[in-house]
C-alpha positions in Angstrom: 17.5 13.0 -8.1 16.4 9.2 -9.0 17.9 8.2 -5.4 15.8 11.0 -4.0 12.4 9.8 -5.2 13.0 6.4 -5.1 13.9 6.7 -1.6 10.2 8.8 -0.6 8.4 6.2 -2.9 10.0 3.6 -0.7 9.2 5.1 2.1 5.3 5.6 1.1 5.0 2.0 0.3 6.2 1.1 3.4 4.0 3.4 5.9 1.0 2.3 3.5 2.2 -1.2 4.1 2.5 -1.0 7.9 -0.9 0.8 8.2 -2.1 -1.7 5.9 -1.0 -4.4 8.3 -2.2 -2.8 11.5 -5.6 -1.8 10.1 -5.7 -5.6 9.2 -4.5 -7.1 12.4 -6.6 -4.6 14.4 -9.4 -5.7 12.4 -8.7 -9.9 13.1 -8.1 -9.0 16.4 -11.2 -6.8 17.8 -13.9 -7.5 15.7 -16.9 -9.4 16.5 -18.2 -12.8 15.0 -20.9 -12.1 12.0 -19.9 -8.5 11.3 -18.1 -7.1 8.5 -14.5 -7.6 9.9 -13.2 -9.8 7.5 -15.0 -8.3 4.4 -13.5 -5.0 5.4 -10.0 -7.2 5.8 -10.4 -8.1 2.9 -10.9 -4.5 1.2 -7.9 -3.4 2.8 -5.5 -5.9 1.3 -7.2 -5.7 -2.0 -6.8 -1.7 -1.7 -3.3 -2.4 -1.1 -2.0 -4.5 -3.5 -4.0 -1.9 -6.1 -2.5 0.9 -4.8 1.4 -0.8 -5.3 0.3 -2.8 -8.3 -0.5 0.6 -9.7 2.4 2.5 -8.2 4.4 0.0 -9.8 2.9 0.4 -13.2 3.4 4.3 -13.1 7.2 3.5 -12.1 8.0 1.4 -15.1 6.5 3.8 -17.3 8.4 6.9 -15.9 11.3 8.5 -18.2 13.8 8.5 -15.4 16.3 9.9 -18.2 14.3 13.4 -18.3 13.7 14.1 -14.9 16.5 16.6 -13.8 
């Protein structure tokens, strides 16, 4: 069961990640001198590293032992 979960948590983190990166990237790449790009850029990173920061978190804290 632990391999189970770990293994969709893995693979969440790593879609969020690769969206992350594209929505970044597409963002560098396309946008237009004295907009918003970067300051939505930046959102994005900082949305991601709080979304796995807290994922993390609400890992250590599981009781792997109980789940069945």
């Amino acid at each position: 069961m632990f391999l189970i979960l770990l293994a969709i948590i893995l693979i969440t983190v790593i879609v969020y990640l690769v969206a992350t990166v594209a929505i970044v990237y597409h963002l560098k790449k396309y946008g237009v001198k004295g907009d918003a790009t970067s300051k939505m850029a930046w959102v994005a990173i900082g949305a991601a590293i709080a979304f796995i920061v807290s994922l993390t978190i609400l890992l250590i804290g599981t009781p792997w032992e109980n789940i069945s």
